[in-house]
NUNUBA-398738 format. One record per residue: y, x, z of N, C-alpha, C in turn. Coordinates in steps of 0.02 Angstrom, whole numbers, plus 50000, padded with zeros to 5 digits. Layout:
BEGIN
YXZYXZYXZ ...
***
This chain:
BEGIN
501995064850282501705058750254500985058050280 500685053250292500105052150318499595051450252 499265046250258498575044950225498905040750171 498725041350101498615041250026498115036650011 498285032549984497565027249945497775025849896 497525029649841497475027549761497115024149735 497315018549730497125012049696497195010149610 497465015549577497615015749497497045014149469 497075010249430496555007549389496255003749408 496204999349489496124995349499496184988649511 495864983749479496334976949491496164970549553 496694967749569496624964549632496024961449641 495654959849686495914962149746495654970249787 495584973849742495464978849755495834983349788 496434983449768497094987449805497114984749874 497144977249865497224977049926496854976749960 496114977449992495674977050000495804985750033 495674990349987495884995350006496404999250060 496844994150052497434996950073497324994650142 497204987250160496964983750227496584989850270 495944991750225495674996150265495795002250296 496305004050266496415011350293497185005950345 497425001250347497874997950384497465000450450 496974996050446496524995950511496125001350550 496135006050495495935012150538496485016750566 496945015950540497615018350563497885016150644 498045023450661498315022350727499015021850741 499395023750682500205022750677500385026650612 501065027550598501005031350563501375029250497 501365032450439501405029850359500915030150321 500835025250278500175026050232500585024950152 500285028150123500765027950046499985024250006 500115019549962499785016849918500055017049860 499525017649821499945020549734499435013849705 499735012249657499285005649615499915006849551 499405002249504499635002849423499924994549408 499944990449449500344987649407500744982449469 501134977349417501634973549467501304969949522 500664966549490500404962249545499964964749609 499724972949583499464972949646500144977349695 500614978949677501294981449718501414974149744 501454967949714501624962549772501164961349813 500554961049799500164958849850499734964249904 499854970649875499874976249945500354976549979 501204974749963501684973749988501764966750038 501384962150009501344955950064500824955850097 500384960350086499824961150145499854964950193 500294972750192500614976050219501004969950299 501484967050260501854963150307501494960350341 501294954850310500454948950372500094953550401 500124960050403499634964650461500024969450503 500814967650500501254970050556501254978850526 501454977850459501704983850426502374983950414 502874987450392503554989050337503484991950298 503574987550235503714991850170504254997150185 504105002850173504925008350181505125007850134 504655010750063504875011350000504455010249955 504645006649884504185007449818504525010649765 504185015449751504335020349730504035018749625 504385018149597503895017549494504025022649469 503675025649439503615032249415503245029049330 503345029349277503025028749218502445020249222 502755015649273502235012349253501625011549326 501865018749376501375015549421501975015449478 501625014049534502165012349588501665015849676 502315016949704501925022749763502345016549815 501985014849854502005010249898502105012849980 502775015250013502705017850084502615012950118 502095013150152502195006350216502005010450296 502425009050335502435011350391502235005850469 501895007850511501505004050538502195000250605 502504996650612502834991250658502654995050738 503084995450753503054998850820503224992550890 
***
């Protein structure tokens, strides 16, 4: 698994904001994003896509959600 960005407890647009950035420093690869609630899993999940990502998997565990997105080859 690559690089981890925990975003729990944060609310939009923070996750995604976050998540963009480590998008862009990324040279390939998977990045897992964890966030706490529904809306920021959709909108790290649709930001993911508009920056030539794949969701692999979302993962809910108690309420939070682990977000695989893998970089488009």
């Amino acid at each position: 698994m690559g690089k981890v960005v925990d975003a729990r407890g944060l609310s939009c647009p923070q996750p995604v904001m976050m998540a963009i950035t480590e998008m862009k420093k990324s040279t390939g690869g998977e990045l897992e994003v964890l966030v706490d609630t529904d809306t920021a899993k959709e909108n790290v999940s649709r930001a993911a896509e508009s920056n030539g990502w794949t969701v692999v998997e979302i993962k809910e565990t108690g309420g939070e959600y682990s977000i695989r997105i893998k970089k488009q080859s």
